[in-house]
C-alpha angles and dihedrals in degrees: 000000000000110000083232086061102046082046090056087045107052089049095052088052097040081055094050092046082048095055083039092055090043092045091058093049090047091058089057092044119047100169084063097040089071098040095082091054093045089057097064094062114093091211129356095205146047137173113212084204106206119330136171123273106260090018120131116256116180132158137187130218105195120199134186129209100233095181139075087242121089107243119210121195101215088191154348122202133177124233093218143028097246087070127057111186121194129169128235094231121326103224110077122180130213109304096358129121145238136158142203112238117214118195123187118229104234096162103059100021134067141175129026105339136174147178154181124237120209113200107185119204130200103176137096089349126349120254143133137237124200114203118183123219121184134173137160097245095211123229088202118052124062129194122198111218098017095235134009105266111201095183113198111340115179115238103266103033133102117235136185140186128183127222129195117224117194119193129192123189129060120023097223092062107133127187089215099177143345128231139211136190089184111085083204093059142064137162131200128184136209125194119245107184147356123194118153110304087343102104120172130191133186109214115203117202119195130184113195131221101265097056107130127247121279149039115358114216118158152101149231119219122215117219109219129176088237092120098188083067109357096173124066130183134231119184120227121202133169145122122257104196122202118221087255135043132196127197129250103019087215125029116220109199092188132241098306142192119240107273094015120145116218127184129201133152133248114212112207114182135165136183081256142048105264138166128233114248105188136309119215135196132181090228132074083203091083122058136186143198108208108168108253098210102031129152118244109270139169100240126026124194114207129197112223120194122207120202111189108214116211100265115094134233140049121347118193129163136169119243123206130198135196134200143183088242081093091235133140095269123250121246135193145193120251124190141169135173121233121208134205123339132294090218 
């Protein structure tokens, strides 16, 4: 047996006695035994605030695998029918992130609601984690549709949606402003009818041309003189997509050995033929074969090598790529764990 490969192997055992160990002290003690799940969780608790019947209310819970092991969540369930709960995959690798989604259930609830929500986990250990979401589901205020849905908007380009908002209550309820955290969006309403306490607003959404590429999830809050809940929410969702693509987004090299050589591919693609140009990485760790006399083509696969070095722990790196569009080139995040020690 090479003396590299017994080394491998008594680290891989020693990791296994060590889960083994921890397994049997989690048993006795079942506070601890959740807290390696809870500390995953960005955050265990939200509160929706006050939002419009029919209006879209999600929230996501991200969480990050902050282990070696890979963690699978076996289950979620709600407490109550005014929240639905679902989660973005269940299987999460080292370092990588999901999240459980929580929506509201403005159609069918009014009124001050709550739940718990219970996340279940198999792997590596079993535990559970209860996060609390809360939110007034008001009688009085109606969006049709429930969110501004911007759809596909190419980067660059400037994109709005429109939303109607019915109130019934006082006749003196006003929208007086909306409000935007986002420097890429902005909102203006217009009022539409006023007949007694029926009151009707057409909110306008615009996104403007310099918003950056990927998944849109926002809102806009609209400022009333209701003082008992002057802001309002209104959710805002969409896709900005760049003139080129690469997949994956982020590229995973696995749990590696000191010294050891992975593979995996990078897919560029664009709406038009193009050429690679160059792509670059601070780190001779990371290596690509880009073809240097290649024909102009709409989508590129790119082989990119990984060499772990002897030191262990995360590697990440960021890999740019350039191309002859003429666009800000993409860029894109490139990781890989390193176990045990080469000496």
């Amino acid at each position: 047996m090479h003396r590299y490969t017994f080394v491998w192997e008594t680290l891989f055992m020693f990791r296994q006695a060590v889960w083994a160990l921890l397994l049997t002290i989690l048993t006795c003690s079942p506070g601890f035994a959740q807290n390696w799940a809870r500390k995953m969780f960005a955050t265990t608790d939200h509160d929706f605030g006050s939002v419009a019947r029919s209006a879209k209310a999600e929230f996501e819970f991200v969480l990050t695998n902050i282990y070696v092991e890979d963690v699978h969540i076996s289950g979620v369930r709600s407490s109550c029918g005014c929240t639905s709960v679902r989660m973005a995959k269940p299987l999460v690798k080292t370092h990588e992130k999901t999240a459980i989604i929580a929506s509201l259930n403005t159609k069918s609830f009014q009124g001050q609601r709550g739940a718990t929500l219970t996340v279940t986990f198999d792997k590596p250990l079993h535990a559970q984690v209860q996060l609390h979401v809360r939110g007034h589901i008001r009688s009085d205020v109606v969006f049709h549709p429930g969110s501004v849905q911007m759809g596909n908007v190419d980067q660059g380009q400037p994109a709005r949606q429109k939303v109607a908002i019915s109130y019934a209550g006082s006749s003196t309820w006003r929208i007086l402003e909306v409000k935007s955290a986002n420097p890429h969006l902005a909102g203006e309403v217009v009022e539409t009818r006023r007949r007694g306490g029926q009151v009707g607003y057409e909110l306008t959404a615009y996104l403007d041309g310099t918003a950056p590429a990927g998944y849109l999830r926002d809102h806009l809050v609209l400022v009333t003189n209701d003082h008992r809940a002057r802001e309002i929410p209104v959710a805002v969702e969409g896709v900005v997509q760049p003139g080129i693509v690469v997949s994956p987004s982020s590229l995973f090299m696995g749990v590696v050995q000191p010294g050891q050589k992975v593979t995996k591919q990078l897919v560029i693609r664009a709406k038009k033929p193009f050429r690679i140009l160059s792509i670059d990485c601070e780190d001779g760790s990371f290596e690509f074969e880009a073809p240097a006399d290649q024909e102009p083509k709409a989508l590129h696969v790119v082989p990119v090598t990984f060499v772990a070095g002897g030191d262990a722990g995360k590697v990440s790196r960021m890999i740019r790529i350039e191309t002859d569009l003429g666009e800000t080139p993409p860029e894109l995040s490139a990781y890989a764990v390193v176990t045990g020690s080469s000496g």
